[in-house]
Backbone as JSON Lines, residues from 0, in Angstrom:
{"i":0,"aa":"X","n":[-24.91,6.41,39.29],"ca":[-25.25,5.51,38.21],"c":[-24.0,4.71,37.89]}
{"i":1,"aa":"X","n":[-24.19,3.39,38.25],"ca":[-23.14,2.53,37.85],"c":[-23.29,1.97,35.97]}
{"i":2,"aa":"X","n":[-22.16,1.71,35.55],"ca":[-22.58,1.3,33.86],"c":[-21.39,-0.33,34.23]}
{"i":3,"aa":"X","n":[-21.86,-1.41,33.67],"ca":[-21.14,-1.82,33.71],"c":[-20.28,-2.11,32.27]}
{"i":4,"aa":"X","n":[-19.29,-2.78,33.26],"ca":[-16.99,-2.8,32.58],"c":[-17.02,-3.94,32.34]}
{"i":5,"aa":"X","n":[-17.19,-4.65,30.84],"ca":[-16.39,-6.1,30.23],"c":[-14.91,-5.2,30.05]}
{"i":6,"aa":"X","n":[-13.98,-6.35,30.6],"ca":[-12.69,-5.9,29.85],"c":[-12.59,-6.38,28.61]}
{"i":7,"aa":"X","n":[-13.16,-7.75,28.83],"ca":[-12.86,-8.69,27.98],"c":[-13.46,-7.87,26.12]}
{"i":8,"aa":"X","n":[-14.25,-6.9,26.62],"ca":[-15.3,-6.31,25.54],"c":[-14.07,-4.84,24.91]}
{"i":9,"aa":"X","n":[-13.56,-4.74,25.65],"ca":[-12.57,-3.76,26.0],"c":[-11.29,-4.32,25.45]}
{"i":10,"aa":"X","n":[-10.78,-5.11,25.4],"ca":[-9.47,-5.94,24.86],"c":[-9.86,-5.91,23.43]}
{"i":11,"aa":"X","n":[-10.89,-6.88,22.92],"ca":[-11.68,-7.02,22.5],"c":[-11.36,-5.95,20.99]}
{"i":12,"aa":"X","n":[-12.39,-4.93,21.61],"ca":[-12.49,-3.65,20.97],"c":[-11.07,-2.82,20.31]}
{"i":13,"aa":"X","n":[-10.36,-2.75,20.96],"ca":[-8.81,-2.38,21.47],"c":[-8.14,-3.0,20.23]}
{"i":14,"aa":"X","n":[-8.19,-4.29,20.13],"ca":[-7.42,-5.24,19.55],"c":[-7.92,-5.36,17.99]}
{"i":15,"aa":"X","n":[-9.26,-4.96,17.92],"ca":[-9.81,-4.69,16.46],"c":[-9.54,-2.92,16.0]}
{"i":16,"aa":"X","n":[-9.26,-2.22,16.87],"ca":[-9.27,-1.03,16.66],"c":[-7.72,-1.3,15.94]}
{"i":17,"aa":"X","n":[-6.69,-1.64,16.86],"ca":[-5.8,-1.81,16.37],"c":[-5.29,-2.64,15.2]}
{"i":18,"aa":"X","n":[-5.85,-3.62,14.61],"ca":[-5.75,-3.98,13.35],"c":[-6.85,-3.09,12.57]}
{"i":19,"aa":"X","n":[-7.56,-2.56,12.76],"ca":[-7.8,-1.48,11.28],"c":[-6.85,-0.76,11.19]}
{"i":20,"aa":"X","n":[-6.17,0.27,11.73],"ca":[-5.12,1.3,12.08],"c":[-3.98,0.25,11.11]}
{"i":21,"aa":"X","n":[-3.89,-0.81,11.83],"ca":[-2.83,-1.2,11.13],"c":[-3.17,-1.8,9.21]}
{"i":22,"aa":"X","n":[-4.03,-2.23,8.79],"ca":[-4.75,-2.25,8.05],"c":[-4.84,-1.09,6.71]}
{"i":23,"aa":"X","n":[-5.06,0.15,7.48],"ca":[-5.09,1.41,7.0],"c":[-3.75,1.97,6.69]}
{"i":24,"aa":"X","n":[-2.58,1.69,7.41],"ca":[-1.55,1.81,7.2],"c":[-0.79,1.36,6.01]}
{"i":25,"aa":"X","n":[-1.14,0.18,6.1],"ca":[-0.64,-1.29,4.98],"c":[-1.13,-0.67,3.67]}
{"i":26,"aa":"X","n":[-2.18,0.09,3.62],"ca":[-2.83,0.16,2.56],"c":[-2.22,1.5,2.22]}
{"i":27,"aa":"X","n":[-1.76,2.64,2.95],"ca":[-1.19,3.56,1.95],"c":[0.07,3.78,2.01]}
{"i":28,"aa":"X","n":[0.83,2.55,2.57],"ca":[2.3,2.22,2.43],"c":[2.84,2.79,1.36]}
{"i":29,"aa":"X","n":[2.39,1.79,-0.12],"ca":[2.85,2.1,-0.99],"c":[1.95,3.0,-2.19]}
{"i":30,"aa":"X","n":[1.5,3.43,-1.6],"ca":[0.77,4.27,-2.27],"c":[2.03,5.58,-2.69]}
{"i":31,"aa":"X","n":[1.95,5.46,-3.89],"ca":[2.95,7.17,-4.63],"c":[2.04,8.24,-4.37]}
{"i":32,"aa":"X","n":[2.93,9.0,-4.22],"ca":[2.79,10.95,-4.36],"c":[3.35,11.62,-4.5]}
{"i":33,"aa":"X","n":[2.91,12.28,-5.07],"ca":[4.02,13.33,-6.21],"c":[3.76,15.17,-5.8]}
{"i":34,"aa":"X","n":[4.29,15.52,-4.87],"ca":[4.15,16.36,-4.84],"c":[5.13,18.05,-5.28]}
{"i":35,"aa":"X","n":[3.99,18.87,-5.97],"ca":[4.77,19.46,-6.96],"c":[4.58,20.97,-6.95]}
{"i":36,"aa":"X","n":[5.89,21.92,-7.13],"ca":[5.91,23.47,-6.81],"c":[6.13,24.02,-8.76]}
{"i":37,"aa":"X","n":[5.98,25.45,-8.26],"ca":[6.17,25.83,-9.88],"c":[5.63,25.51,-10.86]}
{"i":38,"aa":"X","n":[4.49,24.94,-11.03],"ca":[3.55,24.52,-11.77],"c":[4.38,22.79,-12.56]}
{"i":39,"aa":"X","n":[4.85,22.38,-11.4],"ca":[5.59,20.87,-12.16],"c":[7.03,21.13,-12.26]}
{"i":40,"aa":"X","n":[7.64,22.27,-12.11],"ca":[9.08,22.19,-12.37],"c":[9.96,21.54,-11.15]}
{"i":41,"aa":"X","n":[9.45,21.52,-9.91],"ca":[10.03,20.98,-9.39],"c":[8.65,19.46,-8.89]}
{"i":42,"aa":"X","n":[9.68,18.38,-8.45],"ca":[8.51,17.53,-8.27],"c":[9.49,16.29,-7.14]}
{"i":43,"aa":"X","n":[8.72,16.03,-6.45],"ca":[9.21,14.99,-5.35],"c":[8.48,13.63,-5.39]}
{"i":44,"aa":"X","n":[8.7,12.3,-5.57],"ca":[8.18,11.8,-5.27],"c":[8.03,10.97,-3.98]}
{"i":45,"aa":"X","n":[6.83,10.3,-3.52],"ca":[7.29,9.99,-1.55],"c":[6.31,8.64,-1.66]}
{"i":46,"aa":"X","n":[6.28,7.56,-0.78],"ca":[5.19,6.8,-0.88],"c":[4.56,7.31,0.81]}
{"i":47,"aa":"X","n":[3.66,6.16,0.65],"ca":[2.5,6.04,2.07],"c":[3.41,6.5,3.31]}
{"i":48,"aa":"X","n":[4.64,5.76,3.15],"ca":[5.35,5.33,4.3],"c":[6.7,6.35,4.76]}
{"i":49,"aa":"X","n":[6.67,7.52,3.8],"ca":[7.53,8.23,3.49],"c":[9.14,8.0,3.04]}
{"i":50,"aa":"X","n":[8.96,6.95,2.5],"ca":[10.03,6.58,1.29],"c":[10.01,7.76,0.26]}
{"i":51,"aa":"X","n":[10.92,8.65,0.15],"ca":[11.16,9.46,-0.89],"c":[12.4,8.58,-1.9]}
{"i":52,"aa":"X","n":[11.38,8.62,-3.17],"ca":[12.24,7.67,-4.09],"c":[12.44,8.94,-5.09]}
{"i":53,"aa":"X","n":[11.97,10.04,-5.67],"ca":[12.4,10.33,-6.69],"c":[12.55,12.19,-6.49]}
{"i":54,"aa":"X","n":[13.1,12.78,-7.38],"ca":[13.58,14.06,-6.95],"c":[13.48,14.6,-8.52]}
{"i":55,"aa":"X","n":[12.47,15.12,-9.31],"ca":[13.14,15.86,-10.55],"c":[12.57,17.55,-10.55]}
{"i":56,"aa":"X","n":[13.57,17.84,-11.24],"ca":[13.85,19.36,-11.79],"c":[13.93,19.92,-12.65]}
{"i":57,"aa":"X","n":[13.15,20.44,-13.4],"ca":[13.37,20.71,-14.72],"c":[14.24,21.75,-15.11]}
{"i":58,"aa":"X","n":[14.92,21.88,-16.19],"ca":[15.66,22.97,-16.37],"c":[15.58,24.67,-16.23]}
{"i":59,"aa":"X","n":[14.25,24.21,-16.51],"ca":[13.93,25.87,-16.3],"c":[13.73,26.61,-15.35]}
{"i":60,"aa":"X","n":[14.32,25.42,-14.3],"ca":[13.38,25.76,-12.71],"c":[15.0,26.37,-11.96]}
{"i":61,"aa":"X","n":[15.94,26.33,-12.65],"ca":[17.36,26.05,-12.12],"c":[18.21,27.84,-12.84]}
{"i":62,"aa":"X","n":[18.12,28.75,-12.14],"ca":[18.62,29.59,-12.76],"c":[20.37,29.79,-11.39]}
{"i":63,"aa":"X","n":[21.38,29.67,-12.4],"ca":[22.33,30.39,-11.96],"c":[22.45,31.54,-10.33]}
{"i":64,"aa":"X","n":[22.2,32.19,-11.01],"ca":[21.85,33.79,-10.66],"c":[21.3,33.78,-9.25]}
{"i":65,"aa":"X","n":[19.62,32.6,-8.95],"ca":[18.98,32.82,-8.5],"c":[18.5,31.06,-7.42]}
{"i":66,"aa":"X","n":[19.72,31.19,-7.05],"ca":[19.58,29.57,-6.05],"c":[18.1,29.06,-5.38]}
{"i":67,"aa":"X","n":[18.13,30.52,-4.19],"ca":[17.01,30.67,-3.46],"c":[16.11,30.39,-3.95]}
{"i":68,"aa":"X","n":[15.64,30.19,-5.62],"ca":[13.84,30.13,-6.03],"c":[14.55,28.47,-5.91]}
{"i":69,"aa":"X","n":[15.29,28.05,-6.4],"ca":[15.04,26.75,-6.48],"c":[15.02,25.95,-5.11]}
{"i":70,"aa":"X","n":[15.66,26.72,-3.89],"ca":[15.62,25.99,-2.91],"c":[13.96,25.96,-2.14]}
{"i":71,"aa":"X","n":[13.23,27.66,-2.68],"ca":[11.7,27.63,-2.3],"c":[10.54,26.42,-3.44]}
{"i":72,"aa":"X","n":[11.45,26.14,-4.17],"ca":[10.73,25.47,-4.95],"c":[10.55,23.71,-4.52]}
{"i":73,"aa":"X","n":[12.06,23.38,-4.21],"ca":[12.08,22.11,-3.66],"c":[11.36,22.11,-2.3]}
{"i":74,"aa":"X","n":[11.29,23.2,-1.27],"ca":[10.6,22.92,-0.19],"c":[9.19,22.81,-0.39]}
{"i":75,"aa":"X","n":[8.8,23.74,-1.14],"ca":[7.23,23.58,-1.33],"c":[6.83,22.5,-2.02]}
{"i":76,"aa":"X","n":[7.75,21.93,-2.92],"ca":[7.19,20.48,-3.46],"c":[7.21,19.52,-2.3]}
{"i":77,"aa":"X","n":[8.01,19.77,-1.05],"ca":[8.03,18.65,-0.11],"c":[6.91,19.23,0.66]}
{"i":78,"aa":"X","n":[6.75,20.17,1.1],"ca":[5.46,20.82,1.78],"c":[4.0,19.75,1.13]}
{"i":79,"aa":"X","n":[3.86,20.11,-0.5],"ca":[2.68,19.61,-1.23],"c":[2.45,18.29,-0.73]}
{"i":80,"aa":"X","n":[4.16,17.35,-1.08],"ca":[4.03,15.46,-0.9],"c":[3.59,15.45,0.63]}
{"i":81,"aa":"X","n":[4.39,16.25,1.57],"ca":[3.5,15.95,2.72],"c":[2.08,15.98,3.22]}
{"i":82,"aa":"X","n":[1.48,17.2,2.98],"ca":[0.39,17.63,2.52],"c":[-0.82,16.66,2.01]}
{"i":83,"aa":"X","n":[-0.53,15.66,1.14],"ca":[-0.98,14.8,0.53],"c":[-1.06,13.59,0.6]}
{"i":84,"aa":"X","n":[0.22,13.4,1.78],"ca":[0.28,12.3,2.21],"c":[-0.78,12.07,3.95]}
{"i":85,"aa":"X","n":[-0.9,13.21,4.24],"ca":[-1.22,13.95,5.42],"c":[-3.11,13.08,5.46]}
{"i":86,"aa":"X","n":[-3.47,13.75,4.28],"ca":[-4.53,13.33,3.42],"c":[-5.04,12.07,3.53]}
{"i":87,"aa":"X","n":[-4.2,11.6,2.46],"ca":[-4.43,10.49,2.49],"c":[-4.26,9.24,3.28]}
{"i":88,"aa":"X","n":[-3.39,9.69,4.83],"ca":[-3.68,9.38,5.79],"c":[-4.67,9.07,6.6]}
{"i":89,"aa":"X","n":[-5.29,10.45,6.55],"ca":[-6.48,10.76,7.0],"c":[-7.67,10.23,6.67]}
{"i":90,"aa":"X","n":[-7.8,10.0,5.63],"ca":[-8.93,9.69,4.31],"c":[-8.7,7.98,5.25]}
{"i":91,"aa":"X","n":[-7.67,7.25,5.23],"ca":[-7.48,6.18,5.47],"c":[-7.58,5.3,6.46]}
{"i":92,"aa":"X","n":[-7.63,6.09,7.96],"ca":[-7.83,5.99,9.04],"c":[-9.5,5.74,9.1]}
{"i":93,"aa":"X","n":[-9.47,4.58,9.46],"ca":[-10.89,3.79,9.84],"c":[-11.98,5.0,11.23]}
{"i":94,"aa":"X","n":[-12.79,5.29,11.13],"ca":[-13.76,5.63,12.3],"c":[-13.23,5.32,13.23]}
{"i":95,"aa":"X","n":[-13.12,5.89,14.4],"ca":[-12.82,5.18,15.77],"c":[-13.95,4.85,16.42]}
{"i":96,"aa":"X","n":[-14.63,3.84,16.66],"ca":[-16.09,3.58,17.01],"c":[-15.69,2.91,18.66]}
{"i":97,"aa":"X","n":[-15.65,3.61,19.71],"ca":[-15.56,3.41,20.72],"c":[-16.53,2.32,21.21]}
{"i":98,"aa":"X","n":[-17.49,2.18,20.91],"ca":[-19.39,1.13,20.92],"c":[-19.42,1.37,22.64]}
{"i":99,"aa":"X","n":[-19.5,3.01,22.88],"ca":[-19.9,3.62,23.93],"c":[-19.24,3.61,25.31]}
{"i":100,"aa":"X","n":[-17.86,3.24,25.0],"ca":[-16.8,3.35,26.17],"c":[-16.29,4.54,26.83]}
{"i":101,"aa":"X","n":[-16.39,5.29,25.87],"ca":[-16.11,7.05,26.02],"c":[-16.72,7.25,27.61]}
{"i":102,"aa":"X","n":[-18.15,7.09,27.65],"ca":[-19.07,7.48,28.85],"c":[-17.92,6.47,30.15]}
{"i":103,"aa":"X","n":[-18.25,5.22,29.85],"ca":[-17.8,3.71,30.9],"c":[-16.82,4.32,31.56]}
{"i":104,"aa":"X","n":[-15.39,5.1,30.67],"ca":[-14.47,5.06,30.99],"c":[-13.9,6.73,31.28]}
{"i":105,"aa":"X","n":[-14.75,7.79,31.48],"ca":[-14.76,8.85,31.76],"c":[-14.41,9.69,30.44]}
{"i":106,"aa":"X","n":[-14.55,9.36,29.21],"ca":[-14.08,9.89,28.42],"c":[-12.69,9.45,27.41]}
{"i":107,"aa":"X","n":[-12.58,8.9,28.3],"ca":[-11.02,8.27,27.8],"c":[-9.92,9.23,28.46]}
{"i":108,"aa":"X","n":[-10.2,10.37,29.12],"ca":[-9.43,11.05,29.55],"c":[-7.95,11.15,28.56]}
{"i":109,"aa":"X","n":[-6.9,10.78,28.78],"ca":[-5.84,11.04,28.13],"c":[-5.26,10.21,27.04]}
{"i":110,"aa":"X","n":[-6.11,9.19,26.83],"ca":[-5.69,8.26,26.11],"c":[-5.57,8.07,24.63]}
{"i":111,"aa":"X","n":[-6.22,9.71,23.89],"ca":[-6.17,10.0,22.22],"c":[-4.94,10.74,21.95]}
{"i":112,"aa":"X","n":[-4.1,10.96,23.26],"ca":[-2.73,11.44,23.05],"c":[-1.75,10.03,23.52]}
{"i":113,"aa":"X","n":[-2.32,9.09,23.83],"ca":[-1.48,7.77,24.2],"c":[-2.03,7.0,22.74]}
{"i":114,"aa":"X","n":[-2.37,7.03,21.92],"ca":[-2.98,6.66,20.87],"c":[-2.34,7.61,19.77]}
{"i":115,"aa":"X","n":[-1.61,8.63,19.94],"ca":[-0.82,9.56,19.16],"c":[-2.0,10.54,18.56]}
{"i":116,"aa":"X","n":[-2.76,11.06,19.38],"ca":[-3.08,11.95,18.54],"c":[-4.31,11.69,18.46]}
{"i":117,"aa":"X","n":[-5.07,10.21,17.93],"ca":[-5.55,10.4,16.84],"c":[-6.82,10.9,17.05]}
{"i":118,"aa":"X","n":[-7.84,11.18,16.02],"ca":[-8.64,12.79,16.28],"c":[-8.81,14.06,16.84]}
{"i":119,"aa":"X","n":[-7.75,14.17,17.49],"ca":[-7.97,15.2,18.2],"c":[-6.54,16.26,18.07]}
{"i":120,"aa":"X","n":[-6.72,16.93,18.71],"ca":[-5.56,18.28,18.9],"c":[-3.97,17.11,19.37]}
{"i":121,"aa":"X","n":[-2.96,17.83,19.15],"ca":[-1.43,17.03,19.62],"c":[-1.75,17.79,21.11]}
{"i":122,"aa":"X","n":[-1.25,16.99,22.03],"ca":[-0.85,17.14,23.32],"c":[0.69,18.18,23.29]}
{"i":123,"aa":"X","n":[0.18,19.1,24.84],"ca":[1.49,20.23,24.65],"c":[2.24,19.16,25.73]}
{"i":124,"aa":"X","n":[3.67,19.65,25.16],"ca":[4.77,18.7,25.54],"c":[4.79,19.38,27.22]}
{"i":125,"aa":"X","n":[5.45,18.31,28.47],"ca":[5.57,18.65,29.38],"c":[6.58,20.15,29.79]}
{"i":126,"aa":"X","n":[6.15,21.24,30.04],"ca":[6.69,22.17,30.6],"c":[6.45,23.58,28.92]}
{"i":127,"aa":"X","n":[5.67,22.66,28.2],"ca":[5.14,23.44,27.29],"c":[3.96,24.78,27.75]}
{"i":128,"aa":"X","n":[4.61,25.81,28.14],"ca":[3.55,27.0,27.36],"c":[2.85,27.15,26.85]}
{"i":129,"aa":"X","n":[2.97,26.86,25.7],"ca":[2.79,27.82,24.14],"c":[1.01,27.58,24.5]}
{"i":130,"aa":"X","n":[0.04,26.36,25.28],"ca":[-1.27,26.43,24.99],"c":[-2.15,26.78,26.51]}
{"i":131,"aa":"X","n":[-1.2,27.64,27.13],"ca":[-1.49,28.67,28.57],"c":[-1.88,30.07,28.33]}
C-alpha cells in the first residue's frame, strides 16, 4: 500500500508546528512563579523562561544551630518553581496534530527525540545503560 508524500504539505505542517511551540513559549516567558517550602518561609521567585529574579526568607526559617533545614528548604522551594514551571509548560504546549503523517512517514521513527522530547519519554544518551 502506497500513501502518498506532499512535502510541500510537510514543510508546511512543520513550519506551523513550529510557530505554535514558539508561540507557546512567548507566552509563558514572562509568566512569574513562586515557588515555596516550609509553608512560605522560604520562597523563590522564577519566570517562564527561568529568570530567577527573587529569593526571600523569612526569619524564622533561618536558625543558627541548624543550616541544613535552611539549605532543604531553599532546594525544595526551587524543586516547587521548577515543578510549576514544568506545568505550565506543559499546559502550554499546543497539541501536536501530525494531520496523519505518523502512518506516511513510518511513525516518525526518531524524530520526538530530534524535536527534544516532546511527548514522549527522553531518549537514553549514546552508550547509556540505565534503559537495557
Amino acid at each position: 500500500m502506497t500513501e502518498s508524500f506532499d512535502i510541500n504539505s510537510l514543510l508546511s505542517q512543520a513550519l506551523d508546528m513550529q510557530q505554535r511551540m514558539a508561540d507557546a513559549q512567548a507566552r509563558t516567558a514572562e509568566t512569574e512563579i513562586i515557588g515555596r517550602a516550609g509553608g512560605g518561609a522560604v520562597q523563590i521567585t522564577v519566570t517562564g523562561d527561568m529568570q530567577f529574579l527573587d529569593v526571600t526568607i523569612s526569619p524564622t526559617a533561618v536558625d543558627p544551630e541548624d543550616i541544613s533545614m535552611l539549605e532543604d528548604l531553599v532546594l525544595a522551594a526551587l524543586n516547587d518553581a521548577f515543578d510549576q514551571l514544568e506545568e505550565l509548560q506543559r499546559a502550554a504546549m499546543p497539541a501536536l496534530d501530525l494531520g496523519g503523517l505518523g502512518g506516511a512517514l513510518g511513525g516518525l521513527g526518531g524524530l520526538g527525540g530530534a524535536l527534544g522530547g516532546l511527548g514522549g519519554a527522553p531518549d537514553a544518551l549514546p552508550g547509556d545503560d540505565a534503559g537495557r
